[in-house]
N, C-alpha and C positions, 0 to 999 in steps of 0.2 A: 388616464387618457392623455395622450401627447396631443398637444396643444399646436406646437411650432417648432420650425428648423429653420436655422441660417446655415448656408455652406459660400464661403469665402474661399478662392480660390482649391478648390476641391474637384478633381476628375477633371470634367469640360466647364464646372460654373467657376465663376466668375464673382459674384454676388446673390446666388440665390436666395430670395425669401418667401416659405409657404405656410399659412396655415390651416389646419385639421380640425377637422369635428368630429361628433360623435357619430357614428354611424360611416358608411363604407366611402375615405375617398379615394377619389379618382385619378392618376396621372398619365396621361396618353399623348403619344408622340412618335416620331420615325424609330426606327433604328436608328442605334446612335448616339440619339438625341440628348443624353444625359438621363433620363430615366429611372433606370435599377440604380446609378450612383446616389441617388435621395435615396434607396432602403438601405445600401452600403452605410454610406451618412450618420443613419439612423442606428444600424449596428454598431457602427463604429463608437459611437458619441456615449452608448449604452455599454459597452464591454469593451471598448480601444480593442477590436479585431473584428473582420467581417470574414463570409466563406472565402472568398477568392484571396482574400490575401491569410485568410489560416491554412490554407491547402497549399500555399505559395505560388496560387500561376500567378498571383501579381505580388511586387515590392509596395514597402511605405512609402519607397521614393516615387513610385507611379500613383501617386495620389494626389502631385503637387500637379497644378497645370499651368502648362508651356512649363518655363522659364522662373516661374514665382519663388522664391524662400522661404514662404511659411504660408501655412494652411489653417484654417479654423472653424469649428461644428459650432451652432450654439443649439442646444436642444432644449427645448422645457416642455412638461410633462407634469400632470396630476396624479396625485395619488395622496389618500387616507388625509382629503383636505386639504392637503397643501400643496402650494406651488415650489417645483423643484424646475431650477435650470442647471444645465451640463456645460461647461464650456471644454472643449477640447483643440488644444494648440499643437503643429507639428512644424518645428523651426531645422532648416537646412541650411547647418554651419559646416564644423567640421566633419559631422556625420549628421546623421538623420536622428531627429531625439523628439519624442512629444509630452507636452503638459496637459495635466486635467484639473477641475476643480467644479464641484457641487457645491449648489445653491438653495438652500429652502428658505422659504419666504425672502428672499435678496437676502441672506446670511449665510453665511461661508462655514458651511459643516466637514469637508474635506477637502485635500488639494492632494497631488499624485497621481500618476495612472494607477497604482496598484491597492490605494486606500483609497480611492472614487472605486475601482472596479468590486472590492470587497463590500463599502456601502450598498451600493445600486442591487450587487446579488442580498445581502441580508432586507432590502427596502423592496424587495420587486417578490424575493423569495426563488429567482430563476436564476439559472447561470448562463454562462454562452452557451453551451451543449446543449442544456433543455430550452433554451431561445430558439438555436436557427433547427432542435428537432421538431419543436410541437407547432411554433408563429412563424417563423421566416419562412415561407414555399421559394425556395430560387427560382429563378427565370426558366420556365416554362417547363417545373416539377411538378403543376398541381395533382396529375396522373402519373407521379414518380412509383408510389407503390404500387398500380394496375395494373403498367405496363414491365413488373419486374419476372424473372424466372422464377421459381419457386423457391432453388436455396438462397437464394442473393436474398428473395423478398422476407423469407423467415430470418435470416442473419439481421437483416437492417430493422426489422418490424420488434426484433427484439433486444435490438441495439438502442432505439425509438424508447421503447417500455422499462431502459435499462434493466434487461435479463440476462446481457449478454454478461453481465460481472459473475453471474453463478455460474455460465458453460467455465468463464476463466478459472472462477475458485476452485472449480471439479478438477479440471487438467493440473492445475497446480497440487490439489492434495493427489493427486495420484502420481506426480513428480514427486512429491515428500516422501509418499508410503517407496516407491520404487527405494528413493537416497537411504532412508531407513531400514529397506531390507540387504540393500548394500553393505551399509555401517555394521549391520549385525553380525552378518560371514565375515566381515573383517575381525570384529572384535572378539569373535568367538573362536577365531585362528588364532591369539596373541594369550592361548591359557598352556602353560607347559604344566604339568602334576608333578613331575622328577623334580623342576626347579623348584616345585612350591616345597615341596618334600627337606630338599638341600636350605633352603632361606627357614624354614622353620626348626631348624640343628642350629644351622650358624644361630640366632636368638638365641637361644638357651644359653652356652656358651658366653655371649657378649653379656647376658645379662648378668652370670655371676660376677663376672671380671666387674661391671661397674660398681658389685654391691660392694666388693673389697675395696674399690677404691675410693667410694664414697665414706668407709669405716677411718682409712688410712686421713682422708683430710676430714675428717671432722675432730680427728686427736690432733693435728697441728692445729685446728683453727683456735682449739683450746688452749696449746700455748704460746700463741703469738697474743691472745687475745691478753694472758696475765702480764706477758711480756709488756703489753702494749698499756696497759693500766700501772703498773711500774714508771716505765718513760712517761708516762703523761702527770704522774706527781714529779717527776726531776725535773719535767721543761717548767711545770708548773713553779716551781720554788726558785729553779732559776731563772726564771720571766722577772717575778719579784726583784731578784737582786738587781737584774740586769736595768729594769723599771727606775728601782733607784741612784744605780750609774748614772742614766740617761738624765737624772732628773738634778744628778751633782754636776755632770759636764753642763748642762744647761745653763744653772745658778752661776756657776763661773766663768761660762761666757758672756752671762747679762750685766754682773759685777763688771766686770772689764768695759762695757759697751757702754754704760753710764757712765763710768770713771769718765771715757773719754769725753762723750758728749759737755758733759759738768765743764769740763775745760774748756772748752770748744764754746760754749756758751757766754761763759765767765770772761772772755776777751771781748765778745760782741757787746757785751753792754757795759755801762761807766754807769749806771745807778741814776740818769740824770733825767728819764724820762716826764714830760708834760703831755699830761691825759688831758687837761682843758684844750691844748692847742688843737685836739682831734673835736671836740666838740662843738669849736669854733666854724672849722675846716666845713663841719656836714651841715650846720647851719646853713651856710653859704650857698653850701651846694643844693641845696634845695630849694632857695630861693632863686639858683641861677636854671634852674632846669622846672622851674615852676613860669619863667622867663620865658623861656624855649619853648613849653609846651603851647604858650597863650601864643608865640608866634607859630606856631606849629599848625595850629587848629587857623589863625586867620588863613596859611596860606593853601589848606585844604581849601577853604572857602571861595579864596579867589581860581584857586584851580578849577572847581565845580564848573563856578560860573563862565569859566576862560572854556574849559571844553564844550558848555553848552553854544556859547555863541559859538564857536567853531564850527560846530557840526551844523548849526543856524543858517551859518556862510558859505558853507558848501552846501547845503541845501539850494540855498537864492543860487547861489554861482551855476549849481547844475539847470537849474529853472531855466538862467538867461540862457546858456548857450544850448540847453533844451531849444529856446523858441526862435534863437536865433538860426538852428538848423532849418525851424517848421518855417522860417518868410523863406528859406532858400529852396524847399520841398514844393511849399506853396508855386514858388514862381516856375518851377519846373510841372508843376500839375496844371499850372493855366495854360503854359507852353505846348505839353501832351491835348491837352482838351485842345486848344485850336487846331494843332496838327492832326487828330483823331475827325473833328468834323469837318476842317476844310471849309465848304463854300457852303453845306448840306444845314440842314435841319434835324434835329430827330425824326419828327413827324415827317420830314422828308425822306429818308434812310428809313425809317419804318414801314414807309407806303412800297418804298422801292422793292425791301426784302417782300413785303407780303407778293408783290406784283412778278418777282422771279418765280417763288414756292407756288404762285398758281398755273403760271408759266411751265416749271418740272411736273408740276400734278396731271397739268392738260398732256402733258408729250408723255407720260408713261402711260396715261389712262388711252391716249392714240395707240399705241406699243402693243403695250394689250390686246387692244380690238384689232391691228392689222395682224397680229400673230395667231389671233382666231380663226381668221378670215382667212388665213394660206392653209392652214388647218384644212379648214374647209374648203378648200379650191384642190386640193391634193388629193382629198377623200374622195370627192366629185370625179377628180382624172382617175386616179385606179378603178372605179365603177365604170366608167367607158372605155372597154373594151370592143374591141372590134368585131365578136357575132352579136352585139348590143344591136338591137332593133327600138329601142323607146327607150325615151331620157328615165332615166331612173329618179328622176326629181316631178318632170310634171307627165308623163307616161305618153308625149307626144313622140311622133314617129322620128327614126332618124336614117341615116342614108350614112354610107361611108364616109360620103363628100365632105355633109355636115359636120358628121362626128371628127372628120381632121380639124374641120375649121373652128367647131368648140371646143379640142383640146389647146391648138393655136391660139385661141384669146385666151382660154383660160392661165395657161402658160404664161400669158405676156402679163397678164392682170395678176399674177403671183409675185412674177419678179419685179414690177412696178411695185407693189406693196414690201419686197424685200429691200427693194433700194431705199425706200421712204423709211424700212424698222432703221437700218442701217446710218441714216443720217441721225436719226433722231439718239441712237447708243453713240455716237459720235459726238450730240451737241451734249448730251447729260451730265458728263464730267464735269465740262467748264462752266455749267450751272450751276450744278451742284457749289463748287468751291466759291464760286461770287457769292453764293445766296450763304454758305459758312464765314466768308469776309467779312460780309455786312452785319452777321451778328454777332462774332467777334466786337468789330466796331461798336457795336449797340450798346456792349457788356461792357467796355470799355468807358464809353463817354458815362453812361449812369453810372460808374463806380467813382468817376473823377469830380463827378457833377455834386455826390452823397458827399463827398470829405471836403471839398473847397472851404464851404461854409462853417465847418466844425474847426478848420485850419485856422484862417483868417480872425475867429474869435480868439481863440487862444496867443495869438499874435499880438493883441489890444493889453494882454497881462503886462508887457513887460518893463511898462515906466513906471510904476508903484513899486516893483522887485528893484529896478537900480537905485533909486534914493533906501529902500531900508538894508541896503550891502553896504552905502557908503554911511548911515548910522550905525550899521554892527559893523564895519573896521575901525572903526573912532571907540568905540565901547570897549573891542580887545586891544587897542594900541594903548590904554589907562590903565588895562587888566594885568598887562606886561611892566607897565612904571610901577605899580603896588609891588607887584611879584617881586622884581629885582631891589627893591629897596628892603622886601621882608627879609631875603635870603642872605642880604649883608650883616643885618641884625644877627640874624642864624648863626652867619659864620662865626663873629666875633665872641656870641655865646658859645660856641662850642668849642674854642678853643681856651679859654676862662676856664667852661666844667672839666676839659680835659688837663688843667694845670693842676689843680684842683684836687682831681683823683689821682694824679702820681703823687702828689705831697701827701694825700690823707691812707694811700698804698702804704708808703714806708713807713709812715707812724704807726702804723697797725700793724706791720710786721715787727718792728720792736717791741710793743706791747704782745702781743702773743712770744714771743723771745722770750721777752721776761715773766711770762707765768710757764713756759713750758721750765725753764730754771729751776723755779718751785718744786714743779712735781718730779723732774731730773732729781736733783734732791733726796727726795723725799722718798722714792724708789729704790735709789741706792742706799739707803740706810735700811730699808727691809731687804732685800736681796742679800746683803752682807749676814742680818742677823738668821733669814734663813739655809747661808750654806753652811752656819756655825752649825743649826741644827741639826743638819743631814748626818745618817749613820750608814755610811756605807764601810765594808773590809773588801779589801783587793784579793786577799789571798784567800779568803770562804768562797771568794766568785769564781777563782779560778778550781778550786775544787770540785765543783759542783761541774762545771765547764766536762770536766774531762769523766767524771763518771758517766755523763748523760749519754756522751758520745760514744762508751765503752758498752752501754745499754742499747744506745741505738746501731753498735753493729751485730750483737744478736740480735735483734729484733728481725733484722736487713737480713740474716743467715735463713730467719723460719721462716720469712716471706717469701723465701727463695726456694724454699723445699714446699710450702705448700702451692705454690702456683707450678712447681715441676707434676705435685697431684692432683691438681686440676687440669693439668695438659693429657696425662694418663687417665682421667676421668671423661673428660671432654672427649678424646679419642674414643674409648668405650661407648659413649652414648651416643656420638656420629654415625659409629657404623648400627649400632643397636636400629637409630630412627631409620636409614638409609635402608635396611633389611627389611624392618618393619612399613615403611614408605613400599618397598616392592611389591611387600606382603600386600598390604592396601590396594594399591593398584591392582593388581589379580580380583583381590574381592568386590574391585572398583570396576570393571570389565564385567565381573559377573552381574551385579547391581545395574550395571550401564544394560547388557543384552535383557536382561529382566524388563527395565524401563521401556524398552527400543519395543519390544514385544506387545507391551503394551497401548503403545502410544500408535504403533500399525493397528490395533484394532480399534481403537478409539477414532482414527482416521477415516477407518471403513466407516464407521457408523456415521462420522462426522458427511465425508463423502453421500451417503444415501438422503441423509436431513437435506443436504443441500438439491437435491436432485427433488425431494418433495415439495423446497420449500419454493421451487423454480415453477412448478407445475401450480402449487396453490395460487403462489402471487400473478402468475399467465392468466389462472383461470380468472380472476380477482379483477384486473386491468382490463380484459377483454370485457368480460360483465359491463363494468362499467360504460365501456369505450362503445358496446351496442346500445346499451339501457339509453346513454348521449344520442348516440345516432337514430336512434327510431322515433326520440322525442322533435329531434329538427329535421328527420327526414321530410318530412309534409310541409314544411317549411321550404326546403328547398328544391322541393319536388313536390307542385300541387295537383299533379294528375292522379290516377283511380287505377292506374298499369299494374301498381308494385306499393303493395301495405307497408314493409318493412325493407332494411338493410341492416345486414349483420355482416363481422370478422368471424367466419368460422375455424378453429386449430384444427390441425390435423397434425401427424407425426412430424414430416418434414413442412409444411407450407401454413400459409395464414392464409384462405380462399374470404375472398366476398363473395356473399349469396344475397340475392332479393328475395320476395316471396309476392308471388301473384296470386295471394289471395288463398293459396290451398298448401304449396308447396313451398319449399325453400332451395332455389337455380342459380348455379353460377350465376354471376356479373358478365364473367367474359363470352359468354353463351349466346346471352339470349339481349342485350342493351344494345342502345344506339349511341352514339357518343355523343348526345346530350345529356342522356340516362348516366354515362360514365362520368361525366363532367360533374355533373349533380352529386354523384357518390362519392368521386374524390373532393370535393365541396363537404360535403356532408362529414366524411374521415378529419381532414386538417379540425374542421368549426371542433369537433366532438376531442379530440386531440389536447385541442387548445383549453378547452373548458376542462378537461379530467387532467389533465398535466400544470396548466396554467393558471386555476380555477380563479385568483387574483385580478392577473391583467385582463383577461379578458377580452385580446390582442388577435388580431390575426393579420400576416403581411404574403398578398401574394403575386406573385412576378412573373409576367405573362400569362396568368391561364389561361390564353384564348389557344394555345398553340398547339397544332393539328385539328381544333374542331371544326366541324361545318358551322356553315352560318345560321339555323335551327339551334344548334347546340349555343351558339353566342349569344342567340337574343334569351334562350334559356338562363344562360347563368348571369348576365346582366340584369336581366330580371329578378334573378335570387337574391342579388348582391347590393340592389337598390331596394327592395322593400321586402324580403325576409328574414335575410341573414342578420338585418338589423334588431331583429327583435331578441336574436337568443349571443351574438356577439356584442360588444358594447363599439368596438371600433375597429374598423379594416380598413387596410391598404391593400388599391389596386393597382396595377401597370400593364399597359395592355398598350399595342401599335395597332391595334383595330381599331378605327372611327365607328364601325358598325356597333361597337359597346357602348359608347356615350350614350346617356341618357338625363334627363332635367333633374333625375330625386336622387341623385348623390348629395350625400354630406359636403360636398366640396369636390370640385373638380379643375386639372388644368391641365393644360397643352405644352408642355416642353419642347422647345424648337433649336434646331441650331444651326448655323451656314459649316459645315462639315470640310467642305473642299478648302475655305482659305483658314482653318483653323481655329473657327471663332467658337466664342463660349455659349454656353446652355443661356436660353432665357426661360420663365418663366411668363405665363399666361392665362390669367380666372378666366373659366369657359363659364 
């Protein structure tokens, strides 16, 4: 059930806010009025598009009104327990752009137009299409299908019932079979026999060429392969040698490399080193940074405390000149207040304004009556004419004479009464704005009169805040004497540890000096005894050197002859596939026409299913759509004329028939257009319920339009205490006052001043 709508700057509103109940409400008002833009609204909020702007006779930019940059829906709506609200935004910046976002129970389940529009259809079960076919009637469609011709009415009736996708799917499979009988005579023109004949010779031919030449390298792969087992023990053995080289030039570059170092060492040190003086050195050092840290942590300490009052003192400091603004506010608000009242009173200005507004009430309620009353004096002169023999008001005799001389006063006594509307639209203006001065003024003095007092207290704070600013500056100006006394301790420790650690640096790099000595040493005396052991021969290595290479240019020669019979292989078996690829294709073509053949009569058959299964699901939806209609017929039609209402098929048309009792009659025959009113009443309820079985929904938009007034008090009647019982909620719109009635769900008046551009209001009737 929808509940409530806001529309914010939307079509003509301005601020609209309505709420719905259950059962049929009402919305009636001029042309104009703003009206149909609450069902717009309502589509919009539910699917972001309504009719007029999906068919495009209106833009998203004509939805904004006047002059505004942003528009907003807010929609909420029950369903399956819970409360769901919609909000939808449309901001005009660069271009036109809108937001969406859904609400169940006040939690935020989507946001987007395109994931809110996908929600709402999986939560509703309906989409736009089956919304504005089965619930939305547009503005003065309720008799869209009665009044249609017969093809139009079967096209839309099963555009309605969505049948119209199976006329589509027929014409399309018979576009397919058509492309497919095309395809065939093509493919079946692209078979030559002579060439198949020639491509099956050339094969035979390519295929012995390949077997010789598959024979011819399979004997070289053989002896490149011994070939290759050969070179792979030479590199092997000469790896080995080569291994060992590597492994002599290394030894005797490492020998050399210590040599030097050893020396290079042996200058830097004189033997004289003192390992206590290092021991002494780190002592130190850790009592002078055990020093540091104990100043370290006080001056955290007094940091802390130094930025707490800080922040302390800018606190108080904003406070004062906080309140030293509010005495300068203040005196300018008592200044406003005397210049607002002047000499007056409230209750003096209050008697004044009431004594104007009675004042404008009495001169329009005159306005009024004098404009009745020319009315009537007008009506009176057009009734006396001059073969007039008796006043047509009290049926006394009159005379020529007379009758000049009654139209003469009455005449004068008109435009006396026009002169008098005349002054009084004259004095209205400059009433009007006195009587909005004065309450201006009103709104004024009370706003100044509410803060004075909340002012002037706050003003009484501020000599307890200046005495504790001039205790927290006294606090941080002690906080800053600690600081700068810690920090000089600091300095002189730091430049102590820094002495410290250059002196206890180079004694450490001497003692590492003198153990790296050691193992310099100590390295060099094995490096020496292992290049003694090394066994290498120069002239084995070069030996081996130059066979390998003499193996590796045969090797280079069979590789070269076998990949020349792989190029004669490879060639052979190109054309082979290339022959054989034609071949295929030919038999690929004939395979293809086979398929094509088949799949055209699969089509046919495909084509017929669809044609039956058009006609069952018609039969199917109409059943249902009368079995609906004849249960709410009596409901919305409680006379004795006509038992039934049915959709009858026929080849081309969908006819309505009634039955009076024996027979089953056209609708368009034999009904009055209350009788029609009722039926198209009867189709949408029955519609909504077999399409929409869910919501439950029904919205309709003008249906008063073309009826007699018989036919009005008819369906108003239906619509207030029948329709209720088999729909759960409807929306009406109707510019006919003659509709209104007391037993709506809800009813209001939408009005609007049209000529100077003003916005829709709202009004509970």
């Amino acid at each position: 059930m929808i509940k409530s709508i806001r529309l914010v700057n939307w079509r003509s509103h301005a601020d609209s806010f309505l709420e719905f109940r259950k059962g049929t409400n009402l919305l009636v008002g001029i042309m104009g009025a703003g009206k149909s833009s609450i069902l717009e609204a309502i589509s919009f909020a539910l699917f972001g598009t309504f009719p007029a702007l999906e068919r495009r006779k209106v833009k998203l930019d004509n939805v904004f009104r006047l002059n505004e940059s942003s528009v907003k829906i807010v929609l909420e709506f029950e369903c399956d327990n819970h409360n769901y609200r919609i909000e939808r935004t449309i901001e005009r910046k660069k271009g036109t752009s809108s937001q969406a976002e859904i609400f169940r129970d006040n939690s935020l389940v989507e946001n987007g137009p395109v994931a809110v529009n996908s929600y709402i259809q999986l939560l509703l079960g309906i989409d736009y299409d089956l919304f504005t076919r089965a619930i939305y009637s547009e503005q003065n469609n309720i008799e869209h299908f009665l009044n249609l011709d017969p093809k139009r009415r079967k096209e839309e009736v099963d555009t309605l019932l969505g049948l119209d996708k199976f006329e589509l799917a027929r014409t399309n499979v018979t576009a397919v079979i058509n492309k497919f009988n095309s395809k065939k005579e093509t493919l079946s023109s692209g078979i030559n026999i002579e060439k198949t004949k020639e491509l099956e010779e050339k094969e035979k031919i390519h295929s012995t060429a390949l077997k010789a030449s598959e024979t011819d390298l399979i004997t070289l792969k053989q002896s490149h392969q011994k070939l290759s087992e050969d070179y792979a023990r030479l590199v092997a053995s000469y790896s080995a040698m080569k291994a060992e080289k590597e492994r002599f030039d290394l030894l005797e570059k490492e020998t050399i490399r210590l040599s030097a170092r050893y020396d290079s060492l042996s200058k830097d040190l004189n033997n004289q080193i003192d390992e206590n003086t290092h021991n002494i050195l780190h002592s130190k050092s850790l009592d002078l940074n055990s020093q540091r840290s104990a100043c370290q942590v006080e001056m955290k300490s007094i940091e802390v405390n130094f930025s707490v009052l800080s922040k302390e003192s800018g606190m108080i400091e904003a406070k004062i000149k906080s309140l030293s603004d509010s005495k300068a506010r203040l005196q300018t608000m008592e200044e406003n207040l005397k210049k607002e009242r002047g000499s007056d009173t409230n209750e003096s200005l209050s008697n004044l304004q009431t004594a104007k507004e009675q004042q404008l009430l009495s001169l329009e309620s005159e306005k009024k009556s004098l404009e009745r009353e020319i009315i009537e004096i007008v009506d009176i002169v057009s009734k006396l004419k001059s073969d007039v023999s008796e006043c047509p008001l009290c049926s006394a005799s009159i005379t020529p004479s007379s009758l000049i001389h009654i139209k003469a006063e009455k005449d004068r006594l008109s435009a006396a009464k026009k002169v008098r509307v005349a002054e009084i639209i004259s004095v209205v203006p400059a009433l009007r704005k006195e009587i909005d001065g004065l309450k201006g003024r009103l709104i004024k003095i009370s706003l100044l009169l509410a803060q004075i007092p909340s002012i002037s207290s706050e003003i009484l704070l501020s000599t307890p805040l200046i005495v504790k600013k001039e205790s927290t500056e006294k606090a941080l100006s002690l906080l800053k004497e600690q600081k700068s006394s810690i920090e000089k301790k600091l300095e002189l420790l730091n430049k102590e540890i820094e002495k410290i650690q250059i002196e206890s640096t180079l004694l450490k790099s001497l003692i590492e000096k003198k153990k790296e000595l050691e193992d310099v040493t100590k390295n060099l005396s094995t490096t020496k005894s292992k290049l003694q052991s090394t066994n290498f021969n120069p002239v084995q290595f070069e030996e081996f050197r130059v066979s390998m290479e003499k193996l590796g240019l045969e090797k280079e020669k069979n590789l070269s002859l076998q990949k020349a019979a792989e190029t004669k292989h490879s060639f052979s078996l190109d054309m082979l596939k290339m022959i054989q690829t034609e071949l295929s294709s030919i038999n690929l073509l004939s395979s293809q026409i086979a398929q094509l053949s088949l799949l055209i009569e699969q089509l046919a058959i495909y084509k017929l299913a669809l044609l039956e299964t058009q006609t069952s699901l018609r039969s199917t939806l109409i059943e249902a759509i009368n079995g609906t209609m004849n249960e709410i017929w009596s409901i919305v039609y409680p006379y004795k004329n006509y038992h039934g209402l049915r959709l009858a098929v026929s080849e081309r048309d969908y006819v309505f028939e009634v039955n009076d009792g024996g027979n089953w009659k056209a609708l368009d025959s034999i009904a009055s257009g209350g009788e029609r009113a009722s039926a198209a009443l009867a189709l949408r309820m029955a519609l909504a319920m077999v399409l929409t079985p869910k919501l439950s929904w029904l919205i309709l938009d003008e249906p008063t339009h073309n009826l007699d007034s018989q036919a009005v008090e008819l369906l108003s009647h239906a619509l207030q205490f029948r329709v209720p019982e088999v729909v759960k909620q409807v929306f009406v719109i109707t510019h006919d006052e003659a509709f209104m009635g007391s037993d709506f769900a809800s009813s209001y008046r939408i009005n609007r001043e049209k000529n100077n551009g003003g916005s829709s209001t709202v009004e509970v009737i």
